[in-house]
C-alpha positions in Angstrom: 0.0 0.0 0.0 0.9 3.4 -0.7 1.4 6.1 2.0 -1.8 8.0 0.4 -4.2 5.0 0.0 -3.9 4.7 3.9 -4.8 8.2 5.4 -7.6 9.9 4.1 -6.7 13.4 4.3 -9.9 16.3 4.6 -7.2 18.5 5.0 -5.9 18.2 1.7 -9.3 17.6 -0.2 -9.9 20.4 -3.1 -10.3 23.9 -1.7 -8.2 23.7 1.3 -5.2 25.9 1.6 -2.0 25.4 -0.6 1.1 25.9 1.6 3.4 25.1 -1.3 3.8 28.9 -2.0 4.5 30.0 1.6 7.1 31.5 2.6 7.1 32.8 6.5 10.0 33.4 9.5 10.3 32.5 12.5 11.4 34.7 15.5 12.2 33.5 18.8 10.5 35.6 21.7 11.5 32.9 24.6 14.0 35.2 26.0 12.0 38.5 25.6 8.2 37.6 26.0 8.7 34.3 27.3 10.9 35.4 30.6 8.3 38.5 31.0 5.4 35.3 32.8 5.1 35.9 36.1 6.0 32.2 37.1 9.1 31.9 35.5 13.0 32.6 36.7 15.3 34.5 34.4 18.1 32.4 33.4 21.8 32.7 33.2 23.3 34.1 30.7 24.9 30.5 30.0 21.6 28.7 29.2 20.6 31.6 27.1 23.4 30.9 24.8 22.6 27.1 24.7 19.0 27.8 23.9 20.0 30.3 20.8 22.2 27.3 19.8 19.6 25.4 19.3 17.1 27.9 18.0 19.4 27.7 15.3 19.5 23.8 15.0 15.6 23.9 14.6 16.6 26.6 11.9 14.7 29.3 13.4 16.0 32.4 11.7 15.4 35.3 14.1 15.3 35.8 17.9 14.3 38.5 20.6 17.4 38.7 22.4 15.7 40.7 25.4 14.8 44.2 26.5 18.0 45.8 27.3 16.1 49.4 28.6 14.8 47.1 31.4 17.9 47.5 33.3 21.9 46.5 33.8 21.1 42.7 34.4 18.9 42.5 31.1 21.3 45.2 28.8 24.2 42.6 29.7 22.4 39.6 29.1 21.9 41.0 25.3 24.9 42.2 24.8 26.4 38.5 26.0 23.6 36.9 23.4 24.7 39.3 20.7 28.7 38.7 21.0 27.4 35.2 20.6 25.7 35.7 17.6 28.8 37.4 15.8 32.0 35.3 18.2 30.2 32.2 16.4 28.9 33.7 13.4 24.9 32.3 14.0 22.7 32.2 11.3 20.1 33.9 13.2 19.0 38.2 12.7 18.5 39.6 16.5 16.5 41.6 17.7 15.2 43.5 21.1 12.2 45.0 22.2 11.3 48.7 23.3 9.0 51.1 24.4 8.8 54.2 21.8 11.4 56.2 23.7 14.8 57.2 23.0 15.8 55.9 26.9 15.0 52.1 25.5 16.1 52.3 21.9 19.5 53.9 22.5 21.0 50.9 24.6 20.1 48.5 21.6 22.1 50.8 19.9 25.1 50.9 22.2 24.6 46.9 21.8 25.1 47.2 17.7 28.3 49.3 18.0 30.2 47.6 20.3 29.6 43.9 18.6 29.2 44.8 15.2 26.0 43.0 14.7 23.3 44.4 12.6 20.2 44.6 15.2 16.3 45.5 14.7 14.3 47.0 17.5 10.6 46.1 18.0 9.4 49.7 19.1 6.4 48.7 20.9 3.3 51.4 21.5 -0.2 50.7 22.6 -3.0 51.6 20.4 -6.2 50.3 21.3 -9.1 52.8 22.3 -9.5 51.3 25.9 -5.7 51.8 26.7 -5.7 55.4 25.6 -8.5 56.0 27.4 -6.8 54.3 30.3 -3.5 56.0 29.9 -5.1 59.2 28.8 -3.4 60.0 25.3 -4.3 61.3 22.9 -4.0 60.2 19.3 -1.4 63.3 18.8 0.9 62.2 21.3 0.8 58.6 19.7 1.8 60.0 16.7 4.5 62.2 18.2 5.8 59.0 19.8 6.2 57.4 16.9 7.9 59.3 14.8 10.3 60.5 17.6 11.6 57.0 18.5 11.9 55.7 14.5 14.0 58.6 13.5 16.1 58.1 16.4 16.3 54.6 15.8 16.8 55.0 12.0 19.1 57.6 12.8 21.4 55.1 15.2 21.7 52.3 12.5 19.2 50.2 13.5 16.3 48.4 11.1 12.9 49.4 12.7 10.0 46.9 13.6 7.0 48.9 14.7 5.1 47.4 17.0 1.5 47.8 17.7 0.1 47.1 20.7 -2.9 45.7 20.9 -3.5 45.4 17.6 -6.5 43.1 17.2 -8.5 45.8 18.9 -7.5 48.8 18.0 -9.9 51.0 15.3 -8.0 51.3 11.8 -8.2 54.9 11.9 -5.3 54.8 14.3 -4.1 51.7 12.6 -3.5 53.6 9.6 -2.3 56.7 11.0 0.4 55.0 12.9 1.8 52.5 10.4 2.1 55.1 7.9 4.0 57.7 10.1 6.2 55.1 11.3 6.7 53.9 7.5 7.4 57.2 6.3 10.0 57.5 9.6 11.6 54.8 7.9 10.4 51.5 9.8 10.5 48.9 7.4 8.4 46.0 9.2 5.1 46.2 10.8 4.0 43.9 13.6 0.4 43.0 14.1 0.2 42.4 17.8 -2.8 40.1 19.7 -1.6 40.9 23.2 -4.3 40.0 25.3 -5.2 36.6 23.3 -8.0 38.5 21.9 -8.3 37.7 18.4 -10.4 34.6 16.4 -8.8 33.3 13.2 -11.4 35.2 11.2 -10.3 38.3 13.1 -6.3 37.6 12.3 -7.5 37.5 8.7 -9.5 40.3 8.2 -6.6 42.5 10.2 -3.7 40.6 8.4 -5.5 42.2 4.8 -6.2 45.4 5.9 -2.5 45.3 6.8 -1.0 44.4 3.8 -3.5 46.2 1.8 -1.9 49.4 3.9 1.9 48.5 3.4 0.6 48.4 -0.5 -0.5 51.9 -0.5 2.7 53.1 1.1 4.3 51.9 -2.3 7.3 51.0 0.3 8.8 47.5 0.8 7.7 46.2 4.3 7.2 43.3 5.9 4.4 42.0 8.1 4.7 40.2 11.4 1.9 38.5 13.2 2.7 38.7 17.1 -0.1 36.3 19.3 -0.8 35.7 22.7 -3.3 32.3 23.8 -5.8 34.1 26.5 -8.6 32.0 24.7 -6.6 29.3 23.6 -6.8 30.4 20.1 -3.1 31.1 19.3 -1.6 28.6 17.6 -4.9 28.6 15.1 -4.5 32.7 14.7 -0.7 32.0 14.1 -1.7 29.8 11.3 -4.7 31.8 10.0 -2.0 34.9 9.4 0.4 32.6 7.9 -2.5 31.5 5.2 -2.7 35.3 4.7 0.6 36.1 3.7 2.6 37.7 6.1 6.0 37.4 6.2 6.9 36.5 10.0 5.5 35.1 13.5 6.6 35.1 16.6 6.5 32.1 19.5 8.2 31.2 22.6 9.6 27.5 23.7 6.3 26.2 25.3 4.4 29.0 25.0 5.5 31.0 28.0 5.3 34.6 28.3 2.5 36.7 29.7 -0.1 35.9 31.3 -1.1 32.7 29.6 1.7 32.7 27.4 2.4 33.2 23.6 2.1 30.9 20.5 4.2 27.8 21.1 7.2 27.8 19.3 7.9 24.0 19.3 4.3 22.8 17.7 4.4 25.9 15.1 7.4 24.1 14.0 5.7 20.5 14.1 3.0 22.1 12.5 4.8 24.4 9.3 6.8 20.8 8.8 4.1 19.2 8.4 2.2 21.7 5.9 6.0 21.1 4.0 7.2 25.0 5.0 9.7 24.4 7.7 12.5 22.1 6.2 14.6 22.1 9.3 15.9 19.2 11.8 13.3 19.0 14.8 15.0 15.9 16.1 16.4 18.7 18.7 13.2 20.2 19.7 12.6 17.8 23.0 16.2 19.2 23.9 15.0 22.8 23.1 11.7 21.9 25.2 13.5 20.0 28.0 16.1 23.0 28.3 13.5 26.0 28.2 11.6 24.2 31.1 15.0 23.7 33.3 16.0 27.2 32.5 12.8 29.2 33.4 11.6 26.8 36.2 8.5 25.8 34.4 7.5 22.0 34.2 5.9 20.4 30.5 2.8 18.5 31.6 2.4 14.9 30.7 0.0 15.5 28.3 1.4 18.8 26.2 1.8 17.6 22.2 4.6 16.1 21.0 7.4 16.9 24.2 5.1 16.0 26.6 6.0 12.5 28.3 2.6 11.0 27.2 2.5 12.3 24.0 3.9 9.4 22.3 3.0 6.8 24.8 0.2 4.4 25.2 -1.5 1.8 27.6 -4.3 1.1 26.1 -5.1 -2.6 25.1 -7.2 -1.7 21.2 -4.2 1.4 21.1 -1.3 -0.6 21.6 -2.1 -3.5 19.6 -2.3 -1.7 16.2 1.2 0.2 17.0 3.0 -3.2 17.7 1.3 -4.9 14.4 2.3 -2.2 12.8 6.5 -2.6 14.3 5.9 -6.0 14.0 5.5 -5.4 10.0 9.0 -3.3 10.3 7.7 -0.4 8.9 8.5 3.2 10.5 6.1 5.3 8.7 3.2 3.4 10.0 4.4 2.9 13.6 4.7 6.6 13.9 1.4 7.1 12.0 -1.4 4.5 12.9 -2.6 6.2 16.4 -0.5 9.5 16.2 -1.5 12.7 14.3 1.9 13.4 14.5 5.4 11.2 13.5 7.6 10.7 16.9 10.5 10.2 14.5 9.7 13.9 13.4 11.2 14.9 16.7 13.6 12.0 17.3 11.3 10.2 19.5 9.6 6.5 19.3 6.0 5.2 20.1 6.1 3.9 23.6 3.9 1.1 24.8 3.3 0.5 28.3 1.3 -1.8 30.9 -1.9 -0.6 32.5 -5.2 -1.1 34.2 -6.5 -0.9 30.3 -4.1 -2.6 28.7 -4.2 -6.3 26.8 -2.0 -9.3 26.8 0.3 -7.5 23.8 1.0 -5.0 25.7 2.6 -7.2 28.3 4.1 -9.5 26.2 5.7 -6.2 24.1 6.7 -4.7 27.4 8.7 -7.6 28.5 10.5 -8.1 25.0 12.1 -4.9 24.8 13.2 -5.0 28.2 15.2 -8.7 27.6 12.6 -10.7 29.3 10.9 -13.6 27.6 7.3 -12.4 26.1 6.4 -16.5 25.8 6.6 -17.1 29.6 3.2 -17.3 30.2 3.6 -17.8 33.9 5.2 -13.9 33.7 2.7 -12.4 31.1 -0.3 -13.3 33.6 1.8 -12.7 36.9 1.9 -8.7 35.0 -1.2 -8.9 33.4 -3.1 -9.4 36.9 -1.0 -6.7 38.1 -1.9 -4.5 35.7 -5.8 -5.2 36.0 -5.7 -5.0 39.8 -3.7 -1.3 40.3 -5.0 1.8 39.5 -2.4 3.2 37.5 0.3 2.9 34.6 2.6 0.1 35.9 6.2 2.1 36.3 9.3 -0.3 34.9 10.1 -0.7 38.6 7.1 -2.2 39.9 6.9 -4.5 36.7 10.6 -5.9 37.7 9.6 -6.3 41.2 6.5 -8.8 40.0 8.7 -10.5 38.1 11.3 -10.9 40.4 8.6 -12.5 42.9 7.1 -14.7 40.1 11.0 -16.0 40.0 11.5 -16.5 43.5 8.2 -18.3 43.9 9.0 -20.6 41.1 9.9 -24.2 42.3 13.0 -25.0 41.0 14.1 -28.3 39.4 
């Protein structure tokens, strides 16, 4: 059989969306947005270096290197992560985040001169009617703002991202008047930003045109970013929705941290862009990308999160199991990683697991004991586990398995 004759994919059928002609970034925010949760520790500046290392292993090409304004500890952690960048000459564009004021921009700046590297600053401002109305500007001093801290910024050396706060629910009047000031100031990317997770895919789209549709009118060459937060659990489908609309970068974190309840998550966009075939990079590194995020920031991955997660590729289930060990049984990879997974362990350098519970059959016993060296045709064993199994209330752990076995052994009259 071929590989299409066995999946039936809906998401492929006539009218669905052809990723063939995307072409989309990635950049980084885990150091920026990520450390900014409330729940997390900011790491040393060694484990910041090892987790750009491997930003570029996934291939990720750009990364938030911090928000040096924020104070000494955070302007020496950037200028530590840039040196990086140029000591080992990274494949990866940095950038750092500020507020619209020359007191933020100017130690990015400072940052680009002394290492040589070519930086971008994210000059963040909020825009939405209920913020000015809570901060009390007015639409004059926005304006001011903006074009103040681009032509400083221009002015210093460094490639402007214009930021937007609070995008998906700000009016397009302001929209309009601040993209095009800050274009004209010479900021060359635009960032659509859903900071408070409030957007819905059909809102991403409808902003995501009306962006572009903007940039077109400007007559200027600028890029669009798509910047989204998951307060409604919607982020990952918004990131998605503004890649189908054409812009040219996103932003995610490792796990999803950052404010709140976090940002997109880096690690399953990537899954996700290799499996629409637009993301042609190794992810057999992303459980060590995963595994060191969580260390670093003192955050733990539950067992059930996709793909890193320590359930994610592991079963106990009698029917579940079964299928997966026909399927290794016939020596054939792609249908191991395929016949109860959405998604391919191998992708990520992982295998199917099978395991011995309360819900579990006789192959999963008889499996379990095979790869770990014991014989799977004892049948004095498989029951001694199987009743195990059926009497606790849990997912045997390899420990209490060895201990029945050991006890089956013992109690076994010898010749």
């Amino acid at each position: 059989m071929e590989p299409q004759d066995l999946i039936h994919d809906w998401n492929q059928l006539p009218g669905s969306f052809d990723f063939s002609q995307v072409r989309v970034e990635l950049d980084d925010e885990t150091l920026r947005d990520g450390l900014q949760n409330p729940s997390v520790k900011d790491p040393p500046l060694a484990h910041k270096r090892k987790l750009l290392h491997l930003m570029v292993d996934l291939g990720i090409q750009a990364a938030d290197i911090g928000l040096p304004g924020a104070g000494p500890r955070a302007r020496e952690a950037v200028l530590g992560l840039a040196r990086e960048i140029v000591d080992n000459d990274l494949p990866i564009s940095a950038n750092c985040a500020a507020r619209t004021v020359k007191a933020d921009i100017a130690p990015i700046a400072e940052v680009s001169q002394a290492t040589g590297l070519k930086m971008e600053v994210g000059a963040f401002l909020g825009s939405s009617p209920i913020r000015k109305y809570a901060e009390g500007w007015q639409s004059s001093m926005l304006r001011r703002a903006t074009e103040e801290a681009v032509a400083f910024a221009v002015s210093e050396g460094l490639d402007v991202m214009y930021v937007t706060e609070d995008t998906t629910r700000s009016h397009p009047d302001t929209l309009r008047e601040l993209y095009t000031t800050a274009i004209e100031c010479g900021a060359r990317r635009i960032c659509l930003a859903d900071t408070v997770g409030h957007a819905t895919p059909h809102g991403v789209r409808e902003l995501v045109r009306f962006a572009k549709q903007l940039v077109r009118d400007t007559g200027e060459d600028v890029k669009v970013d798509w910047h989204g937060h998951r307060d409604r659990g919607l982020g990952l489908a918004n990131c998605i929705a503004a890649i189908e609309e054409g812009v040219d970068r996103v932003h995610a974190t490792a796990l999803g941290i950052g404010e709140r309840c976090g940002n997109v998550e880096m690690d399953l966009l990537l899954v996700n862009m290799q499996l629409f075939g637009i993301h042609e990079g190794d992810l057999t590194k992303l459980p060590d990308y995963c595994g060191l995020a969580a260390r670093m920031c003192g955050v733990s991955i539950p067992h059930s999160y996709p793909v890193v997660g320590e359930d994610a590729f592991r079963t106990g289930t009698g029917v579940h199991a079964a299928a997966i060990i026909k399927a290794i049984r016939k020596g054939d990879r792609w249908l191991e990683d395929r016949v109860y997974s959405g998604v391919p362990a191998s992708q990520v350098g992982l295998r199917q697991k099978i395991e011995v519970s309360p819900v579990s059959g006789l192959s999963n016993v008889r499996y379990w004991l095979e790869e770990h060296g014991y014989d799977p045709q004892d049948e004095q064993l498989c029951a001694a586990v199987f009743d195990l199994a059926k009497r606790s209330d849990h997912t045997l752990s390899e420990a209490e398995i060895v201990e029945e076995i050991e006890r089956v052994r013992a109690e076994a009259p010898t010749a």
